[in-house]
Z-matrix of the N, CA and C atoms (Angstrom, degrees):
N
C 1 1.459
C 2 1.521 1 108.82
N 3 1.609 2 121.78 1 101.33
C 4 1.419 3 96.32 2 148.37
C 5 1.658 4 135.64 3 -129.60
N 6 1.022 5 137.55 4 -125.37
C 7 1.704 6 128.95 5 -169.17
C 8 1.756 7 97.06 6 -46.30
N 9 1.483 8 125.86 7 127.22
C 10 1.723 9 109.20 8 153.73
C 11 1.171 10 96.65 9 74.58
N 12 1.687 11 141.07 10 -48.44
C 13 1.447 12 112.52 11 -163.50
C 14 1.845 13 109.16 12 -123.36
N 15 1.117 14 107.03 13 -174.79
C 16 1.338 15 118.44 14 -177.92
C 17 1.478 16 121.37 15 -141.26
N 18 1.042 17 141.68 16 121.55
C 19 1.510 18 133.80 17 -138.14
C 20 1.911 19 95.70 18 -142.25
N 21 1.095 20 100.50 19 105.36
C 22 2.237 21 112.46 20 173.85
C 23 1.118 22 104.82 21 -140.89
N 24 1.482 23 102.22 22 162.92
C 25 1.352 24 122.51 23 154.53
C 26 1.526 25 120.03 24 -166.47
N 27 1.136 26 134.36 25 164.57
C 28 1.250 27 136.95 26 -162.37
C 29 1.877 28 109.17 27 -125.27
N 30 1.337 29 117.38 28 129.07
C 31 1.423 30 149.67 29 -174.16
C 32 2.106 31 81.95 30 46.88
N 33 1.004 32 106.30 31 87.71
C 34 1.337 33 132.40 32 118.68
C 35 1.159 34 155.71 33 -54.56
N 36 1.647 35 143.40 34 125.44
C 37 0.961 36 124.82 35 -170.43
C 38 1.218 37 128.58 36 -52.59
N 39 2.042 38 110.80 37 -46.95
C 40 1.378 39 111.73 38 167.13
C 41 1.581 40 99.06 39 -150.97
N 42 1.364 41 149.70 40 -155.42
C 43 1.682 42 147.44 41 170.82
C 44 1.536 43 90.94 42 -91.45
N 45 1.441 44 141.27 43 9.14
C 46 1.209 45 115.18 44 179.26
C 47 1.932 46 103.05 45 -81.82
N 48 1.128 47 86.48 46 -19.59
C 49 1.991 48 109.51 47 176.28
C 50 1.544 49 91.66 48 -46.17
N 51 1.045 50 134.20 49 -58.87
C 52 1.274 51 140.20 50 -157.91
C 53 1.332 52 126.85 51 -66.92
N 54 1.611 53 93.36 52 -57.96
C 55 1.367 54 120.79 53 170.16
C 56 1.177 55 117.33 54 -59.78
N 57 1.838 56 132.84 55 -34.92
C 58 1.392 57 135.18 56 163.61
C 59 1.619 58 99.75 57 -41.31
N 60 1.717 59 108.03 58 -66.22
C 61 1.082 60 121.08 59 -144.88
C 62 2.031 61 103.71 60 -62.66
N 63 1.277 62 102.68 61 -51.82
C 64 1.809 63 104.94 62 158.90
C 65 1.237 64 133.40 63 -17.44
N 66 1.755 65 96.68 64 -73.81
C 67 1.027 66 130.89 65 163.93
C 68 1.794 67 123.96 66 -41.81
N 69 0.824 68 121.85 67 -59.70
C 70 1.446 69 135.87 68 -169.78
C 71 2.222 70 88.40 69 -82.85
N 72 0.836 71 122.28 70 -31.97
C 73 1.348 72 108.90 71 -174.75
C 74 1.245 73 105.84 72 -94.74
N 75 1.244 74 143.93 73 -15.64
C 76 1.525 75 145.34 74 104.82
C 77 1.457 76 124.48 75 15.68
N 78 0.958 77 81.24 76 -70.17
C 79 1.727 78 112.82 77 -161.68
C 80 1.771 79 116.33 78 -94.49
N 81 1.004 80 113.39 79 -5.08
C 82 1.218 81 114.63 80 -178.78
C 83 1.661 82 118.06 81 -118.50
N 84 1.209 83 90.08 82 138.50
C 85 1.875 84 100.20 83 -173.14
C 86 1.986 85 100.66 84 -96.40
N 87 1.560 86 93.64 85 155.84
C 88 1.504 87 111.62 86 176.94
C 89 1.654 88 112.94 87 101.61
N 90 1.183 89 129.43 88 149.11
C 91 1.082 90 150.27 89 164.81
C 92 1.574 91 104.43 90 -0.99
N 93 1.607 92 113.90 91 138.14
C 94 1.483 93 118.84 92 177.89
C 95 1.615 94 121.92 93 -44.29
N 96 1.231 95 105.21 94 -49.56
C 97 1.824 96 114.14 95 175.80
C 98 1.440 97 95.13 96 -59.58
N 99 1.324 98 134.37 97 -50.78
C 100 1.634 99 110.11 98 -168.33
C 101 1.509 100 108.21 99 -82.40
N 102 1.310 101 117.19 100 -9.32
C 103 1.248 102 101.06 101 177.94
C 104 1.588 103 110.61 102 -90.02
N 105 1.411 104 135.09 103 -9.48
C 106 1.058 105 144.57 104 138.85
C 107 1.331 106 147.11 105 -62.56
N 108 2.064 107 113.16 106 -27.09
C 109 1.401 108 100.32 107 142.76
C 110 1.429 109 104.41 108 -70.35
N 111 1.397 110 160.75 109 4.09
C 112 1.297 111 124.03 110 -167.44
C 113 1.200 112 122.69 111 -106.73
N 114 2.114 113 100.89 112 -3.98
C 115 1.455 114 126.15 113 -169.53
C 116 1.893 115 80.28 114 -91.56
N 117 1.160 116 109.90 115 -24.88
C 118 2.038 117 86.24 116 -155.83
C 119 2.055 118 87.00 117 -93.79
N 120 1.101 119 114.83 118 -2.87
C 121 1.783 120 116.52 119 176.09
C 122 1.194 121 92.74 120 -79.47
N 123 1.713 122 136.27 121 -26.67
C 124 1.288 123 122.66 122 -136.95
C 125 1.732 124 93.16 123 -110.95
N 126 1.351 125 115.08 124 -22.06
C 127 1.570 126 137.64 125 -152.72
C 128 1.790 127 79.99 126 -97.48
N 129 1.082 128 123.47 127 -53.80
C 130 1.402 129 116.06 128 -167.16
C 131 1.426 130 109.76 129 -85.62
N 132 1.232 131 121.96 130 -19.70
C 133 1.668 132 121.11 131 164.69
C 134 1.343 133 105.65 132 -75.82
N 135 1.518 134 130.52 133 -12.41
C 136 1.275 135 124.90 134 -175.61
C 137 1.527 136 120.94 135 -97.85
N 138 2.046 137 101.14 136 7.24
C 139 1.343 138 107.23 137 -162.15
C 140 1.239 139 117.54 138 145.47
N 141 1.535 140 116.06 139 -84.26
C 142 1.064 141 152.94 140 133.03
C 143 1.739 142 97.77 141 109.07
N 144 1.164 143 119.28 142 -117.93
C 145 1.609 144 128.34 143 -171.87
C 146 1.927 145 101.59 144 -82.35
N 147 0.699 146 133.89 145 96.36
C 148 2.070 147 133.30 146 147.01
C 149 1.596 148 92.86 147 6.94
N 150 1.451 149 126.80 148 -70.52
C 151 1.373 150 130.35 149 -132.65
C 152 1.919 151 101.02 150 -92.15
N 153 1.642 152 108.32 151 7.10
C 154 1.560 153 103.83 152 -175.60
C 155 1.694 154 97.22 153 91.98
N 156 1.229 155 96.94 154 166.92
C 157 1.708 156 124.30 155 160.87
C 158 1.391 157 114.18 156 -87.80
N 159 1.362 158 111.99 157 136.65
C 160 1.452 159 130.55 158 -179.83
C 161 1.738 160 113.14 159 -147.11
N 162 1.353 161 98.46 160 -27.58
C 163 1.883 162 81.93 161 176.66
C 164 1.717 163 96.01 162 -169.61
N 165 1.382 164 105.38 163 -179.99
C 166 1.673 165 108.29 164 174.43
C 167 1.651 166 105.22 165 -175.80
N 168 1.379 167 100.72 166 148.15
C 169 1.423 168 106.56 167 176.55
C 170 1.292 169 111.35 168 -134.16
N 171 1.649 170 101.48 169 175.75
C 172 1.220 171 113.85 170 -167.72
C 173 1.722 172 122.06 171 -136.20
N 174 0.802 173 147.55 172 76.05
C 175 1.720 174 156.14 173 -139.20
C 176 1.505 175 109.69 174 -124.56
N 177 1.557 176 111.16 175 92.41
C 178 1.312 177 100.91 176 178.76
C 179 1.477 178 99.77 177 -130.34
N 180 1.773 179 120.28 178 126.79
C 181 1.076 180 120.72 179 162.94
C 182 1.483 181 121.49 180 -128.03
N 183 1.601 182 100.49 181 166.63
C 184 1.680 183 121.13 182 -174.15
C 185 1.297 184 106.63 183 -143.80
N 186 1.135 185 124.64 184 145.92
C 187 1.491 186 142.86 185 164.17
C 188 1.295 187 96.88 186 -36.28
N 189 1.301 188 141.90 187 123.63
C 190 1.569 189 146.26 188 170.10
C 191 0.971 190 105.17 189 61.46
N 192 1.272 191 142.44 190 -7.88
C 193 1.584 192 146.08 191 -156.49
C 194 1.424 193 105.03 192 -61.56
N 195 1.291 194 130.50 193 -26.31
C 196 1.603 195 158.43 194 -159.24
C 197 1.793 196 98.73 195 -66.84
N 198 1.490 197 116.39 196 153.58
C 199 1.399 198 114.43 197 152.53
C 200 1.600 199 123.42 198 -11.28
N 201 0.951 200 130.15 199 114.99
C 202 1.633 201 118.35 200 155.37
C 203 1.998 202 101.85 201 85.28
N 204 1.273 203 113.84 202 -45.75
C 205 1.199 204 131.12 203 -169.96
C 206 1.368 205 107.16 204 114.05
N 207 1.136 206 112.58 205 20.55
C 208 1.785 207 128.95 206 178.96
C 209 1.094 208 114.03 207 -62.51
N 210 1.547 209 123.81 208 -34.04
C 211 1.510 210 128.10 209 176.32
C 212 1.749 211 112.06 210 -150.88
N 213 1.292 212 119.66 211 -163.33
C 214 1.397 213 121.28 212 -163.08
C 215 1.356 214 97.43 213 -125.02
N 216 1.470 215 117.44 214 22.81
C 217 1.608 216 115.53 215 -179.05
C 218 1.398 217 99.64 216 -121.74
N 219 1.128 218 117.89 217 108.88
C 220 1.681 219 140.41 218 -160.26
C 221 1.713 220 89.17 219 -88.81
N 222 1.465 221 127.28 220 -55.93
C 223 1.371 222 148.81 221 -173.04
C 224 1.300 223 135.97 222 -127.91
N 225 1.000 224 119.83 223 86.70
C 226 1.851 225 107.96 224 163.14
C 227 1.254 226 132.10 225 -131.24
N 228 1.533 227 121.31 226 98.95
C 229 1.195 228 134.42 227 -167.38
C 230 1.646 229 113.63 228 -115.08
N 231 1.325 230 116.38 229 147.64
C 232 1.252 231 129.10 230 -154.17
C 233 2.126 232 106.42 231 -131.86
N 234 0.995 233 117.66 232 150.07
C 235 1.586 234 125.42 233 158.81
C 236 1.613 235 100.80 234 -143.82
N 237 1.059 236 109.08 235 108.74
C 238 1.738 237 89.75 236 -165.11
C 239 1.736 238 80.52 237 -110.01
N 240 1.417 239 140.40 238 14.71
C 241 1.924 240 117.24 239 170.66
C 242 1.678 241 84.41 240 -162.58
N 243 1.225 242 124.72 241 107.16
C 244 1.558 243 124.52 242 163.79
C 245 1.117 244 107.19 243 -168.40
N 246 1.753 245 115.76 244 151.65
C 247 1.532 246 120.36 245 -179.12
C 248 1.159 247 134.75 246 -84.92
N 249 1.536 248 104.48 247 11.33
C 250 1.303 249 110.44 248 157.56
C 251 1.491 250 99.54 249 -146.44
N 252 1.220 251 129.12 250 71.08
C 253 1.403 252 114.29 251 177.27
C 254 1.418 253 141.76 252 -67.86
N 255 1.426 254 114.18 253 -5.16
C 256 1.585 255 113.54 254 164.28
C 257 1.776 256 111.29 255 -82.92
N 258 1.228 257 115.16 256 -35.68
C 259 1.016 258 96.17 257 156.56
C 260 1.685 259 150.86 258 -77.46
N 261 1.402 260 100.50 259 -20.24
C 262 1.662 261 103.01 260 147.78
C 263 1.449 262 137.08 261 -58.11
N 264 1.753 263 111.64 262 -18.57
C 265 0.906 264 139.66 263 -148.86
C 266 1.645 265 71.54 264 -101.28
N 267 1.466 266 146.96 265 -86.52
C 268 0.716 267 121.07 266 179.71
C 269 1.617 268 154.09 267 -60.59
N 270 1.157 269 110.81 268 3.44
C 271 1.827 270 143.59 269 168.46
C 272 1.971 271 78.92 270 -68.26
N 273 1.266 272 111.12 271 -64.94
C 274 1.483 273 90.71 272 -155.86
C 275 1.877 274 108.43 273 -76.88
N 276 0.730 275 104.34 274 19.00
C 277 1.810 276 123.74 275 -159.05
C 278 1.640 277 86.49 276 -110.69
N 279 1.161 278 117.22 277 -44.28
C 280 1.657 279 99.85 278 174.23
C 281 1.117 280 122.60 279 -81.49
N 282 1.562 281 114.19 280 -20.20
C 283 1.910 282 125.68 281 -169.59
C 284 1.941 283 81.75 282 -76.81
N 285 1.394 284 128.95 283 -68.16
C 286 1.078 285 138.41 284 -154.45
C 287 2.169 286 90.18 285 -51.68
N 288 1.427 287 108.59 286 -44.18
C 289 1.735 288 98.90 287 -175.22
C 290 1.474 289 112.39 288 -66.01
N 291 1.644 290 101.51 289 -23.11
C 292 1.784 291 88.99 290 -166.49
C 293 1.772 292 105.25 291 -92.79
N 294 1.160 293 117.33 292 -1.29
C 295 1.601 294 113.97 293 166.58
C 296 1.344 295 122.56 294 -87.70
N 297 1.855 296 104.40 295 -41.21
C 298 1.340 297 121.93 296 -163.44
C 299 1.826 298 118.64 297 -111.91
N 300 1.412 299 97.61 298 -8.22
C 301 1.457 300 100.14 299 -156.54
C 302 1.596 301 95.05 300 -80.76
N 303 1.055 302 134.91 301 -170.42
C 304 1.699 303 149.02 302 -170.72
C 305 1.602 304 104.35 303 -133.74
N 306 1.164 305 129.06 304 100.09
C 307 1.528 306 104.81 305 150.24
C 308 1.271 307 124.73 306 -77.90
N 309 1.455 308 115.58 307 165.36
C 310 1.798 309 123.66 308 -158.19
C 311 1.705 310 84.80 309 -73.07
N 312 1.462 311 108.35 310 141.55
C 313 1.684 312 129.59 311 -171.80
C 314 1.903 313 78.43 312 -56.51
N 315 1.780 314 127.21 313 -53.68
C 316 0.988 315 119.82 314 -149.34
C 317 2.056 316 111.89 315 -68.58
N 318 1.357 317 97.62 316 0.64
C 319 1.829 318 91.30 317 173.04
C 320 1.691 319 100.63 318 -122.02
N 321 1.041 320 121.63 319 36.24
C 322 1.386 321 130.42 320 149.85
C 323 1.374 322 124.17 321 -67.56
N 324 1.503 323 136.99 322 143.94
C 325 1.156 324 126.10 323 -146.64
C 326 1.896 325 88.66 324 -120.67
N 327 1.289 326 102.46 325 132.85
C 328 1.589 327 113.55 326 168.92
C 329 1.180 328 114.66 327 -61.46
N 330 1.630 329 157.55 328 136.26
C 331 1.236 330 158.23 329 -71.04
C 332 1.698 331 85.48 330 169.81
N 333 1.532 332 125.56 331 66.51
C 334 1.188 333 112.44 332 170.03
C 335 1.530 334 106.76 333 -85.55
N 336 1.347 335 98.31 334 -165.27
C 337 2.000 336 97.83 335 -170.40
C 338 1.279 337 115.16 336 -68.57
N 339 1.662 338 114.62 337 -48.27
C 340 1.201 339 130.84 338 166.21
C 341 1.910 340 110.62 339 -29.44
N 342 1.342 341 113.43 340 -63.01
C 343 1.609 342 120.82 341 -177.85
C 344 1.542 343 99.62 342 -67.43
N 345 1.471 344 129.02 343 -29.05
C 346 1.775 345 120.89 344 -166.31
C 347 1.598 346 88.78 345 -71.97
N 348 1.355 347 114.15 346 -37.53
C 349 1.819 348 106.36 347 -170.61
C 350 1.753 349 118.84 348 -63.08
N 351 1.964 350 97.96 349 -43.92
C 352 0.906 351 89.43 350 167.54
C 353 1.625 352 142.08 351 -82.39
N 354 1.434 353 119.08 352 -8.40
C 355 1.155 354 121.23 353 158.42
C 356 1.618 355 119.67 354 -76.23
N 357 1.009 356 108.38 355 -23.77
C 358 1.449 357 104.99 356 162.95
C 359 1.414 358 131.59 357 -54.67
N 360 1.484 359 111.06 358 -56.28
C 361 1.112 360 135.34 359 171.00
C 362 1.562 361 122.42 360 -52.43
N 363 1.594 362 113.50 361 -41.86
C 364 1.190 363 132.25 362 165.79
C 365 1.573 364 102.33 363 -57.49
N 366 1.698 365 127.09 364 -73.11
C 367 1.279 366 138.05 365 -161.09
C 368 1.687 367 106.22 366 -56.25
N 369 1.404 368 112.26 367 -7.07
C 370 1.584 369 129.81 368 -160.46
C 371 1.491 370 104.18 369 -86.00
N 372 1.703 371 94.87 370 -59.14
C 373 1.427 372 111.13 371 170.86
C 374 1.436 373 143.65 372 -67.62
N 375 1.688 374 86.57 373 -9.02
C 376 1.879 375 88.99 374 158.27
C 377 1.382 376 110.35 375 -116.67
N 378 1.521 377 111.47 376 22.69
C 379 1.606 378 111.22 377 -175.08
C 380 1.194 379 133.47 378 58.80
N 381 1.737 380 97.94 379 52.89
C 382 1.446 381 113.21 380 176.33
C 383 1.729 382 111.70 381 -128.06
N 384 1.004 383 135.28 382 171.87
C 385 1.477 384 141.33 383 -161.36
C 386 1.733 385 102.30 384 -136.00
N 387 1.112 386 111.10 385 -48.00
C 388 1.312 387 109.85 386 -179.79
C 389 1.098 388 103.30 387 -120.34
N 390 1.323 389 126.02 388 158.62
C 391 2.065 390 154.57 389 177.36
C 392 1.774 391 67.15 390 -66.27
N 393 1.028 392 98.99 391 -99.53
C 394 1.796 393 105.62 392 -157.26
C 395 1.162 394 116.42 393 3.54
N 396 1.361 395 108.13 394 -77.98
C 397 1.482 396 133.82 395 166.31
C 398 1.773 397 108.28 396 -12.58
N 399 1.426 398 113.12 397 -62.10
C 400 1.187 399 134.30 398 -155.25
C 401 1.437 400 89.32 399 -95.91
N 402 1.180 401 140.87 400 -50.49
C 403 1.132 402 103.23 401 -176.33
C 404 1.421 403 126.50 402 -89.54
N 405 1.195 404 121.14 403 4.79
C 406 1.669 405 134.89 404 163.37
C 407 2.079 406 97.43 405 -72.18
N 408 0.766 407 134.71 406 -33.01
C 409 1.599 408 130.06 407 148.42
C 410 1.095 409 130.89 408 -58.44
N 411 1.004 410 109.00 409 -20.99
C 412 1.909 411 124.58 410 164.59
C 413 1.063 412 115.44 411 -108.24
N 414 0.947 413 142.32 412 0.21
C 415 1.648 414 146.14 413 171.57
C 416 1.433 415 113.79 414 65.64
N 417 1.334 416 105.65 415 48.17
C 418 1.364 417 118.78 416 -173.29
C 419 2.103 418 107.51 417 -111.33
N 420 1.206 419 107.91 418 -17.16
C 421 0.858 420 111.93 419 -153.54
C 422 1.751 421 122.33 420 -39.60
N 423 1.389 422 99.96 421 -31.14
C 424 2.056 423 121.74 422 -179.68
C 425 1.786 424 89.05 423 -76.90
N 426 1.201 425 129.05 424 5.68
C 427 1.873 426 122.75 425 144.67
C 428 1.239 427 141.25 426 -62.33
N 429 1.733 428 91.60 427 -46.57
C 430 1.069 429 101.21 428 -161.92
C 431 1.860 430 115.11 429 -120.78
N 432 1.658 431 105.28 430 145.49
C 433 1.102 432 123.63 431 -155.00
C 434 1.296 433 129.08 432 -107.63
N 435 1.213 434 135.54 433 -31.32
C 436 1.391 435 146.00 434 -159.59
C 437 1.560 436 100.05 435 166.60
N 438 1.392 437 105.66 436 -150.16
C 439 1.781 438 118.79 437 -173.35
C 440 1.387 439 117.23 438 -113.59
N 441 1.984 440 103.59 439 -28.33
C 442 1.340 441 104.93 440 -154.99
C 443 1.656 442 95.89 441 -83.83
N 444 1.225 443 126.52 442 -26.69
C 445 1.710 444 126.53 443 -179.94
C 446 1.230 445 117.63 444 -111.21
N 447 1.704 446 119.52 445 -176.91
C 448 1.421 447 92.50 446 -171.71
C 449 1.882 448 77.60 447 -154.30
N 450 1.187 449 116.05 448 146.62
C 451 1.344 450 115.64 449 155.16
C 452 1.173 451 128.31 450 -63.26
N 453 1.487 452 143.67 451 125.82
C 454 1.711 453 138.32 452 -148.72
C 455 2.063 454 85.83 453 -77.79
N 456 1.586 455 108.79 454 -33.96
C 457 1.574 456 97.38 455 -161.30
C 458 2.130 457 109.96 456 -66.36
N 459 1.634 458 77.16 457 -28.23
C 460 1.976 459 89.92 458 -174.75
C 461 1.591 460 98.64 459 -68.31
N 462 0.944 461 117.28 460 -22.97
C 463 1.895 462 119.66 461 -156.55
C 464 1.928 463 87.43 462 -95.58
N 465 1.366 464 125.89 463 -51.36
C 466 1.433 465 132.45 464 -176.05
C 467 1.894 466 80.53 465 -63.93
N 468 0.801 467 126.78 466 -76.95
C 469 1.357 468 111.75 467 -148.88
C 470 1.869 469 128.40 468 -61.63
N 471 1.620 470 92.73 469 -30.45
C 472 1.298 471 117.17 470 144.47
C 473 1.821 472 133.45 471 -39.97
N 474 1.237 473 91.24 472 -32.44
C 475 1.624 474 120.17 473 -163.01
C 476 1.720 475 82.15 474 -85.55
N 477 1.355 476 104.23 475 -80.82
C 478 1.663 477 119.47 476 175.87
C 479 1.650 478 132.88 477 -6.94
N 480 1.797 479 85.69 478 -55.32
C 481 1.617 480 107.59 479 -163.02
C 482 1.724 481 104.82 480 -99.48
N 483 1.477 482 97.89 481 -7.28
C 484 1.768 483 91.94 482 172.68
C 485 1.438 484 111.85 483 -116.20
């Protein structure tokens, strides 16, 4: 047990399983889900379950934290039969950040003229008029904000698809 969290598991290889898993969630910076795949990478490099790997999940909620603010389920991801399932678990942990995740407003990129031409030009070439537009087709739409900034992931993916 320490500050906020609580750390078990049942037929384990040995409590060092545990102590990785503590330990490493301790110790690690960024958002609750990454600091939790890195405790269950750290729990299974330390041993992990007697019986092998077979599945892993992921359940993180907040008050509005959800799509849109539609619900209080920020995350819930599942591998319930794979041979490495924490790491699939995180493959889908990046698809789930690059649709749904938020970057901080403060690493948003300013929208000088130079970038309005080239997003234009880009949004042109797949036959779109507005970012909006385009990124509600990409499922980007909880990115994007106005005209004057731009999310670096909407602008990379933008970049990507044209």
């Amino acid at each position: 047990v320490g500050s906020g969290y609580a750390a078990q598991g049942n037929i384990l290889v040995s409590g060092e399983t545990v102590d990785a898993l503590a330990e490493t969630f301790e110790a690690t910076e960024g958002s609750l889900a990454e600091r939790l795949l890195a405790s269950l990478a750290a729990a299974q490099a330390a041993g992990g379950d007697r019986r092998g790997q077979q599945s892993a999940s992921l359940l993180v909620v907040r008050r509005d934290g959800g799509y849109a603010g539609l619900s209080d389920v920020v995350l819930d991801l599942r591998v319930d039969d794979h041979e490495t399932p924490i790491e699939e678990l995180r493959r889908l942990y990046g698809l789930h950040e690059q649709l749904f995740g938020k970057t901080p407003r403060d690493q948003w990129l300013l929208v000088d003229d130079e970038l309005r031409a080239e997003i234009d030009e880009r949004l042109a070439k797949l036959g779109y008029e507005r970012l909006e537009d385009w990124a509600g087709a990409a499922n980007l739409e909880e990115r994007v904000d106005g005209d004057d900034e731009i999310d670096p992931v909407v602008l990379d993916e933008l970049r990507r698809g044209s």
